[in-house]
C-alpha positions in Angstrom: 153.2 -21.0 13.4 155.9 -19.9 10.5 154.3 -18.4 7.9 154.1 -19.9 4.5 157.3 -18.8 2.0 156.3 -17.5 -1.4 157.6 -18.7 -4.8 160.1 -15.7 -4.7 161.7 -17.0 -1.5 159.7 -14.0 0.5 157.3 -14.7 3.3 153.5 -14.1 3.0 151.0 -13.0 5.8 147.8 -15.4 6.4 145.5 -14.4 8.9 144.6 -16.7 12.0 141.4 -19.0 11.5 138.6 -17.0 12.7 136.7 -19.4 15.6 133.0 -20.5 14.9 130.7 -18.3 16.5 128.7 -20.2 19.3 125.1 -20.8 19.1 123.7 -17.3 19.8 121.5 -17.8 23.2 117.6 -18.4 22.9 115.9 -16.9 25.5 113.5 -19.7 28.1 110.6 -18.6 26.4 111.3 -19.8 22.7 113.5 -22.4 23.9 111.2 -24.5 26.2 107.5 -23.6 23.9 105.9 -26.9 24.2 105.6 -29.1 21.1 103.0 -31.1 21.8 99.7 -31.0 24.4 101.9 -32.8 27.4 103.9 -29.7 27.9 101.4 -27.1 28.2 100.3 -26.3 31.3 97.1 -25.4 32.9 94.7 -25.9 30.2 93.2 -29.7 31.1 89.8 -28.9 29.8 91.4 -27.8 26.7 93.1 -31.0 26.2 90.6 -33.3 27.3 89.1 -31.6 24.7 90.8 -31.9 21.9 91.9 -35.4 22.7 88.5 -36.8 22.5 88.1 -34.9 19.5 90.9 -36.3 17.8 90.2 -39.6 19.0 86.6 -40.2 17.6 88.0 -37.5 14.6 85.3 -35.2 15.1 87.8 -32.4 14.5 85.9 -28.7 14.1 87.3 -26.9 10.8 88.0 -24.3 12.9 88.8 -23.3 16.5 88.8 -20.0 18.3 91.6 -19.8 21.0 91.3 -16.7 24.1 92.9 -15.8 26.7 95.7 -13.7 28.7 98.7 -12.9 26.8 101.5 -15.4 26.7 99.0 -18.4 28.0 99.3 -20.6 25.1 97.0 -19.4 22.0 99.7 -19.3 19.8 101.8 -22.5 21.0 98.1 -24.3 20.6 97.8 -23.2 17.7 101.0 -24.7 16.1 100.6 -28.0 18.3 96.5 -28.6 16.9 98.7 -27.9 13.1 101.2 -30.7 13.8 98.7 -32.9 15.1 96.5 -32.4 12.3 99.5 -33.4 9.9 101.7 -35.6 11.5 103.1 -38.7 9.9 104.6 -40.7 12.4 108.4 -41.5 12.5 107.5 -44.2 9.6 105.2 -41.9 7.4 102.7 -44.1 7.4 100.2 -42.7 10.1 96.8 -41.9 8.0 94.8 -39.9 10.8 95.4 -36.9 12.7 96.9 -37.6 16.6 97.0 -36.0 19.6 100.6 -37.2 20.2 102.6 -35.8 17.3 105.8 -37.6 16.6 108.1 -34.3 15.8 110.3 -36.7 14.2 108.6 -36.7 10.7 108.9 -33.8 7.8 105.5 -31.9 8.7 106.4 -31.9 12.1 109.6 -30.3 11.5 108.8 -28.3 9.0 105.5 -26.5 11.3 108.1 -26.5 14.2 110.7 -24.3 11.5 108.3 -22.3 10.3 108.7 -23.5 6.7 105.7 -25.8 5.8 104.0 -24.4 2.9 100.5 -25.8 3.5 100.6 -23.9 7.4 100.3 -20.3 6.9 100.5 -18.0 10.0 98.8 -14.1 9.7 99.6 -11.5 12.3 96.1 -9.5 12.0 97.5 -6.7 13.8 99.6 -6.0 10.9 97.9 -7.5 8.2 93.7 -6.1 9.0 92.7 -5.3 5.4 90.4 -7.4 3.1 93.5 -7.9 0.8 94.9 -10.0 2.8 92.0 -11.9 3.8 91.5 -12.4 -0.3 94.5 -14.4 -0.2 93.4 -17.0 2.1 89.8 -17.3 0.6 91.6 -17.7 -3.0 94.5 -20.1 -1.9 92.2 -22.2 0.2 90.7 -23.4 -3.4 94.1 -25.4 -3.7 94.7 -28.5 -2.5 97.7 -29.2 -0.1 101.0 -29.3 -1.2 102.8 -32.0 1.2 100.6 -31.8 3.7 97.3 -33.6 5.2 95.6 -30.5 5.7 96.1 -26.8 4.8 95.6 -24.7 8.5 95.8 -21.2 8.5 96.5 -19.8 12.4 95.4 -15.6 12.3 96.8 -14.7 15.4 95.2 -11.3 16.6 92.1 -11.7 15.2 90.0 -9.2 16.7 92.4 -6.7 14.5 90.8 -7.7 11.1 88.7 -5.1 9.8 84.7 -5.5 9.7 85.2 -5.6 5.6 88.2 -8.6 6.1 85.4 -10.4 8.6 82.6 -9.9 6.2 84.6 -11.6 3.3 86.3 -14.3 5.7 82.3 -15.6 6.6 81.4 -17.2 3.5 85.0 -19.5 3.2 85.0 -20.1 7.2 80.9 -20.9 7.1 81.7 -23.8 4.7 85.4 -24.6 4.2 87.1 -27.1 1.8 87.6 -30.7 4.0 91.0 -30.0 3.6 91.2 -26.4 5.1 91.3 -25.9 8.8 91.2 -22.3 10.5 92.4 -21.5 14.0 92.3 -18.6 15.3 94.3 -16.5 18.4 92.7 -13.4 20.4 93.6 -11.6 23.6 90.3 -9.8 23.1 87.2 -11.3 22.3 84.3 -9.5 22.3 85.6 -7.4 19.6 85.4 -10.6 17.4 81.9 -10.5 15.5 79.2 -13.4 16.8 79.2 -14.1 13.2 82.6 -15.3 13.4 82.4 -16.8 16.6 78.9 -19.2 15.9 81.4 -20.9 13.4 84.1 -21.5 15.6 84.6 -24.5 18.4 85.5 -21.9 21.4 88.4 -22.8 24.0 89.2 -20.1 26.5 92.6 -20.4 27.9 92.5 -19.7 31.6 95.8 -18.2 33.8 98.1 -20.2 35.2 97.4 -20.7 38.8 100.5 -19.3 40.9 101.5 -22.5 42.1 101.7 -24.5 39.2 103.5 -22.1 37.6 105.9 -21.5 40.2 106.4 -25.3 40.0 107.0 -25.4 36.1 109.6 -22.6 36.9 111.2 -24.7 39.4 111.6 -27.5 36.6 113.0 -24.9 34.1 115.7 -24.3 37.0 117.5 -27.3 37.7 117.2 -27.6 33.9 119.5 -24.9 33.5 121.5 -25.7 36.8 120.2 -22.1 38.4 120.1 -22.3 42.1 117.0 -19.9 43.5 115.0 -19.6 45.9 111.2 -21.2 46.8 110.1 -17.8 47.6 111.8 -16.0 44.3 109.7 -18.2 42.3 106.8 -17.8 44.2 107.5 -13.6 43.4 108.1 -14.6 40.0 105.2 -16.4 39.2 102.7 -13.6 41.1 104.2 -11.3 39.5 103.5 -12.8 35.7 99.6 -13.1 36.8 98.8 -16.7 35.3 101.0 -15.9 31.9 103.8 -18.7 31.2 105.8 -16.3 28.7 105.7 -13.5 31.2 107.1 -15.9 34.0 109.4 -17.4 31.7 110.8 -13.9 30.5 111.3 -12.6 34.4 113.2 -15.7 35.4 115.2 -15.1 32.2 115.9 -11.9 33.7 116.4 -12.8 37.2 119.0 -15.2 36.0 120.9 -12.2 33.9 120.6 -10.0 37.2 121.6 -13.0 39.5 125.0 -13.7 37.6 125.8 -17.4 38.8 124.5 -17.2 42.3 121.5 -18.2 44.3 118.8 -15.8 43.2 117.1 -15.0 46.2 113.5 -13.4 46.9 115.1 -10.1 48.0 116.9 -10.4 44.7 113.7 -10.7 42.6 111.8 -8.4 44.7 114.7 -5.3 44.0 114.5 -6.0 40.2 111.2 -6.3 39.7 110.1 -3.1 42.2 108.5 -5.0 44.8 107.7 -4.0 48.2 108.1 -6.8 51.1 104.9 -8.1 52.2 105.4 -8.0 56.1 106.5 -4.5 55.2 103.3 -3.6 53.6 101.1 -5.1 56.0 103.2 -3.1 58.7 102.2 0.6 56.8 98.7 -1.0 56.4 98.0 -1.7 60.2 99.8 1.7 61.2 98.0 3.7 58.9 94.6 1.9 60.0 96.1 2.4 63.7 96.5 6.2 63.2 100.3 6.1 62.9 100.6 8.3 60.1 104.2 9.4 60.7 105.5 5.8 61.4 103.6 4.7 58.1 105.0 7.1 55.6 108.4 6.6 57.2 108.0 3.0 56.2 107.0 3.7 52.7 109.8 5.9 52.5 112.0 3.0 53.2 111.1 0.7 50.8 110.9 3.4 48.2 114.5 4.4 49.1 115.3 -0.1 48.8 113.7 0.8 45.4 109.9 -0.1 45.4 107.9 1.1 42.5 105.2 3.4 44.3 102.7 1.9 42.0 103.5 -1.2 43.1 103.2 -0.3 46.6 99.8 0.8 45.8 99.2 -2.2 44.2 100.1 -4.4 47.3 98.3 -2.5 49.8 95.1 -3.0 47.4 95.2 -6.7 47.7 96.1 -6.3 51.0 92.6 -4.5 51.6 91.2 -7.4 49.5 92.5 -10.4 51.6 91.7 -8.8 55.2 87.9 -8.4 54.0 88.1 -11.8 52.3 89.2 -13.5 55.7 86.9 -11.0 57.8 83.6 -12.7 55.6 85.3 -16.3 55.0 87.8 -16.8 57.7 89.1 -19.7 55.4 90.2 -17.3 52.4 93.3 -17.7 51.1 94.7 -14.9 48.4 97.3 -12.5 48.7 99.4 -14.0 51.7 100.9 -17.4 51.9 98.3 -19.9 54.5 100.8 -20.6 56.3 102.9 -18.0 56.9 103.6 -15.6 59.9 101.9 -12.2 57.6 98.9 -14.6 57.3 98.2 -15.0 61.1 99.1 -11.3 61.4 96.3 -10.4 58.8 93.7 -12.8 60.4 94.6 -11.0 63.3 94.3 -7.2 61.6 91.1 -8.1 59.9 89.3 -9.7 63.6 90.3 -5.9 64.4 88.7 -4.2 61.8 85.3 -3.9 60.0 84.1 -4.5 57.2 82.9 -0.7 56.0 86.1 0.6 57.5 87.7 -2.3 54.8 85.9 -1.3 52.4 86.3 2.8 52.8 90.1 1.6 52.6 89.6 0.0 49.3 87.9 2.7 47.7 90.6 5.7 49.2 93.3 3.5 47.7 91.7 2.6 44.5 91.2 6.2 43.5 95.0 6.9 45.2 96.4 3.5 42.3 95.1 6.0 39.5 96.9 9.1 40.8 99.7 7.4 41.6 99.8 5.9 37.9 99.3 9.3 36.3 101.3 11.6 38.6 104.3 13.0 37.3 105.8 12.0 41.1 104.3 8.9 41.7 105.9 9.0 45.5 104.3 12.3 46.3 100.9 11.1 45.2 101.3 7.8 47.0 102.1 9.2 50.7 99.2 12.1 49.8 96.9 8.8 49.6 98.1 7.2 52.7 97.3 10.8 54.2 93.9 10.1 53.2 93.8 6.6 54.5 95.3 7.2 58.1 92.8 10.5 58.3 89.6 8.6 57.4 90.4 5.5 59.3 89.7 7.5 62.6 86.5 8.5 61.4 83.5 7.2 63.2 81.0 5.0 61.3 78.4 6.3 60.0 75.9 4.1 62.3 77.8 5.4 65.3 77.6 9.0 64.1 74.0 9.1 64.1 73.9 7.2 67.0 75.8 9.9 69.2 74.3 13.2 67.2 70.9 11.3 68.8 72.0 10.9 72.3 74.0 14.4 72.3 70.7 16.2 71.8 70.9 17.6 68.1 67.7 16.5 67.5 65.0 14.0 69.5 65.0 10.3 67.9 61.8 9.6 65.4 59.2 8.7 66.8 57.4 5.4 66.5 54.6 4.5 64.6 51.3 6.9 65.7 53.0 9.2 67.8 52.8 13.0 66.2 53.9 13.8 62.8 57.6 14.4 62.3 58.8 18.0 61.9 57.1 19.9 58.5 60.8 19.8 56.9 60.8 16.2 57.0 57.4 15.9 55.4 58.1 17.1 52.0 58.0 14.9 48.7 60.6 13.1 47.2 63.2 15.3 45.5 64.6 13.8 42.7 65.3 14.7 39.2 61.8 13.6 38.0 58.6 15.0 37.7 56.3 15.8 40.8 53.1 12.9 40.4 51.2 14.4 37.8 47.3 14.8 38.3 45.1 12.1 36.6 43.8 13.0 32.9 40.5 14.5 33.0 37.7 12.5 30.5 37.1 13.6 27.4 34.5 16.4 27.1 35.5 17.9 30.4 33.9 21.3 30.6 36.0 24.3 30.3 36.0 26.0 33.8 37.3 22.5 35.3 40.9 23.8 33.3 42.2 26.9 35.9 45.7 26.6 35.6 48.7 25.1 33.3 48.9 21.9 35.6 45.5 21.0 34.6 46.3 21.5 30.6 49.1 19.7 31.0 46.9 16.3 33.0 44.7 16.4 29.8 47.7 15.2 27.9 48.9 11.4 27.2 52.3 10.6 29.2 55.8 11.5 27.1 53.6 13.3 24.8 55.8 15.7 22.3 53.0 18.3 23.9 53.2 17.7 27.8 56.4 17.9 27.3 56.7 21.3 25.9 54.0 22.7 28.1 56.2 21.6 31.2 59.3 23.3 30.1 58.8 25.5 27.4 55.5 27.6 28.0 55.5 30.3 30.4 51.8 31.0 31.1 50.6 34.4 30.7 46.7 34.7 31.1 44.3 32.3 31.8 40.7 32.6 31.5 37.9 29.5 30.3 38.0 29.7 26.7 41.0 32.0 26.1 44.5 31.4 26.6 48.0 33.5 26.8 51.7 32.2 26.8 54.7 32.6 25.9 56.9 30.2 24.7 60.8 29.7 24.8 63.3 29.6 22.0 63.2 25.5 22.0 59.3 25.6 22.0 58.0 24.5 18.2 56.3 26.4 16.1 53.4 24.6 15.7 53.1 24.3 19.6 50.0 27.2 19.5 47.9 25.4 16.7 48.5 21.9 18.8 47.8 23.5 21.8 44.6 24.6 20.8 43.6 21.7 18.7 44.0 20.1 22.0 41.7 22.0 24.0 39.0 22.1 21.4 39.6 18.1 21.4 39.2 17.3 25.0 36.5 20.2 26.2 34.4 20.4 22.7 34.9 24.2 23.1 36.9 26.5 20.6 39.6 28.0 22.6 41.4 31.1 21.4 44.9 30.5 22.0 47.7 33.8 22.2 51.2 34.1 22.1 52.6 36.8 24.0 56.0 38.5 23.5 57.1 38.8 27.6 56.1 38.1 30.7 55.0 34.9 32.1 54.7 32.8 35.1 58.4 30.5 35.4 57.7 27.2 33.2 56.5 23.9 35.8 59.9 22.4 35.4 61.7 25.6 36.8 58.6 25.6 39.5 59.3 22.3 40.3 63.0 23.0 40.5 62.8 26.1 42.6 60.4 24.1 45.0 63.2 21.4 45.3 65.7 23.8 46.0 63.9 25.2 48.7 62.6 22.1 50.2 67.1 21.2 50.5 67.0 24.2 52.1 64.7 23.7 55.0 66.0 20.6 55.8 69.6 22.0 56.0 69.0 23.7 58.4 67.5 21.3 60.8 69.8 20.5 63.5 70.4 17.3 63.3 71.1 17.5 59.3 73.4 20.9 59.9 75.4 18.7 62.7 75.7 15.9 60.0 77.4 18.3 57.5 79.4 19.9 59.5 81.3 16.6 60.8 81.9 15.5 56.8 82.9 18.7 54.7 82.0 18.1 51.1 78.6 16.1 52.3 75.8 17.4 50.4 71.6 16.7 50.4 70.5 14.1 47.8 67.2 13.7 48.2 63.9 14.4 50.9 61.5 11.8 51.8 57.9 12.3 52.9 58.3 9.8 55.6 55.0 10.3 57.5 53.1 8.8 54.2 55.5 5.5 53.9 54.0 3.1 55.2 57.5 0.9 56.2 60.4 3.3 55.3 63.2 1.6 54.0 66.2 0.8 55.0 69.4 3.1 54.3 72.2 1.7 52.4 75.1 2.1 54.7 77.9 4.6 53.1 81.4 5.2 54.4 82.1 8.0 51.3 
């Protein structure tokens, strides 16, 4: 192209036309947000709902919207705001619908963002009363364009208790043209004040299969060839949230540039480990084939598994072997009808249920070490040590079972044979009090009080007294009328005066009561508490006990019972920690 000659016969310079930009991209989560109730998934009750509702126009002034984040609060919200003030395509529509037309001005305006009389409030950045103050004074106008004014405070649970207080009043009894909803990830940190005003809907997660089914939709939508089984990652791996899925396809498209996205694809970008895979480490570890197990893990951390994730996996693993070991119908982590679904059937007929459950618990503490080590792989194959290590350990039913029969110690007898061994017939120790003796009568005489035990039975249960005299009197001297302690540092002062006053009260004597300087029998609750210790201590070292801790280091005595005065003992909760 010549360029354009100048009045002075010289030629001038004009820049080239500068292209218009193309529409800068909108990512699938923004660009397919449902505008009306017929594209949100998952959330029938909801819309049964609120379509009976609008249909009889019994519409509540204001609605309270939970759930998972990126389930729908928000997109609800917006969709209840456009059906509250839609038009229709003519204008003439009256009442709120169900069906809003998004043809007509308050439609597109709430759809833009731009509708004066539909105010949005993020209370995670907006919490104070001030801002609340605003809505309670602008809800006193009437709309501007609109049917009703709605105000959607997204976050609520952020507001402070001062904003709540001053919201109560205004959302108790609202103008009839005012309608409040509200959005919350969290709510029990919402007041019951707050919530008794509100029509509740609780947004449930989006059940893996539907969601993997809206995902397929999404893909021939934007001509993206992938796989059954990449969606089926993707849409496990949101956990029942419609924005998270949508966000991971966006990104499995990005990673996938033009081709078929496959479920290896997915399962490199997101971290994941191969199911089959982790089944495999699961039934070598369980087998005893420690070596061959971390070798595996070392594989798929090398293919680049997140460790956590790993972790993770073998976790609901755990979870759907027991679940088909008590229901042999279950369905959960692996596909019904796939090949590592028969497999696990076939682990889990192999295995029992408190060798499951001792799994679950090794790798549920090993998920937070993994998640707080500074080398997440080193703390992962240190909890797959523990797991392939306690897997060959007996159960505890069988342990007892062959410490019997080897001899350790002769099996108890049955009812009316001879007593069991002395060590065996001590009381219960436990952190409380030894029975107390029953309170003497009022008036008892003097020389029925010999000791500090039988002080302390003249006193009412929890008394501020017994209390003191159990573990902050050492006793002295004792003789019928006359009395010597000494108390410790947390004893009261007035503890002498009541003392007396108590004596004198229950025997009708005057008793003379001391305090001494040093000396001192130990206080009943260090009595008590030496007597316990010593009790543990006997029966550690009878032999079937002393066989019992040795084969599990770390074991320790929790409590003796007197077994020859239960009349049925009962039954022992089985334990695999």
């Amino acid at each position: 192209m010549a360029a354009p000659a100048r009045a002075d016969g010289l030629a001038c310079y004009s820049p080239p036309m500068a292209k218009t930009s193309a529409q800068p991209y909108r990512v699938l989560a923004r660009k397919y947000r449902p505008s009306d109730f017929t594209g949100l998934i998952g959330q029938e009750a909801l819309v049964r709902t609120l379509s009976n509702a609008f249909a009889i126009q019994r519409i509540a002034h204001a609605f309270m919207l939970t759930g998972v984040r990126g389930v729908g609060k928000t997109t609800t919200a917006r969709i209840i705001a456009r059906a509250l003030n839609c038009i229709g395509p003519d204008g003439k529509r009256t009442d709120p619908t169900i069906q809003p037309c998004g043809k007509c001005e308050p439609c597109v305006s709430i759809s833009e963002s731009r509708n004066v009389d539909v105010q949005e409030m993020d209370a995670a950045s907006r919490t104070g009363i001030d801002d609340i103050r605003e809505i309670i004074e602008g809800v006193r106008y009437a709309p501007v364009a609109a049917r009703y004014k709605v105000y959607i405070i997204d976050e609520v649970h952020m507001l402070s208790k001062q904003a709540f207080n001053g919201l109560l009043k205004t959302l108790e009894e609202p103008p009839p043209h005012v309608k409040f909803v509200f959005a919350t990830t969290e709510i029990r940190k919402v007041p019951v004040t707050v919530l008794s005003r509100c029509q509740r809907f609780d947004l449930r997660r989006i059940d893996s299969a539907e969601l993997a089914a809206y995902l397929a939709g999404l893909a021939e939508k934007e001509k993206v060839k992938i796989e059954e089984g990449a969606l089926a990652l993707i849409a496990r791996a949101a956990e029942g949230s419609a924005r998270d899925g949508l966000s991971l396809l966006d990104q499995a498209i990005a990673h996938g540039e033009g081709e078929m996205i496959t479920a290896d694809t997915v399962r490199l970008l997101l971290g994941l480990a191969d199911r089959g895979r982790v089944l495999d480490i699961f039934e070598k570890l369980m087998g005893g084939k420690l070596s061959e197990g971390l070798t595996d893990l070392g594989a798929l951390y090398d293919a680049g598994a997140d460790p956590l994730a790993v972790m993770q996996d073998l976790l609901e693993t755990t979870h759907f072997l027991t679940r088909v070991k008590v229901a042999p119908a279950a369905q959960g982590f692996f596909d019904g009808g796939s090949g590592e679904a028969k497999r696990a059937a076939d682990l889990a007929a192999k295995l029992s249920v408190a060798s499951l459950t001792r799994a679950w618990q090794i790798l549920l503490k090993g998920l937070f070490e993994v998640r707080d080590a500074t080398r997440p792989i080193s703390a992962c194959e240190m909890a797959l040590i523990r797991l392939a290590y306690a897997a060959e350990l007996p159960p505890t039913d069988k342990l007892v079972k062959d410490l019997l029969e080897g001899g350790a110690m002769p099996a108890p007898r049955a009812s009316g044979a001879s007593a069991p061994p002395p060590s065996f017939r001590a009381p219960v120790a436990s952190g409380s009090a030894m029975p107390a003796r029953a309170a003497m009568p009022e008036g008892a005489p003097t020389a029925s009080i010999r000791n500090l035990e039988d002080i302390v039975a003249l006193c009412e249960p929890r008394s501020e007294l017994r209390v003191n005299l159990e573990h902050n009197v050492h006793l002295v001297h004792l003789e019928p009328g006359r009395i010597e302690i000494r108390p410790t540092a947390r004893a009261p002062r007035t503890l002498a005066n009541d003392l007396q006053a108590k004596l004198r009260a229950v025997t009708g004597e005057r008793w003379t009561v001391s305090i001494a300087n040093q000396g001192g029998a130990p206080t009943l609750a260090e009595q008590k508490q030496l007597a316990k210790t010593a009790r543990f201590e006997v029966v550690a070292q009878e032999p079937m006990v002393r066989a019992v801790l040795d084969r599990f280091p770390g074991a320790e005595i929790v409590a003796v019972r007197d077994v020859a005065s239960d009349d049925v003992a009962p039954a022992m909760p089985e334990s695999d920690s």
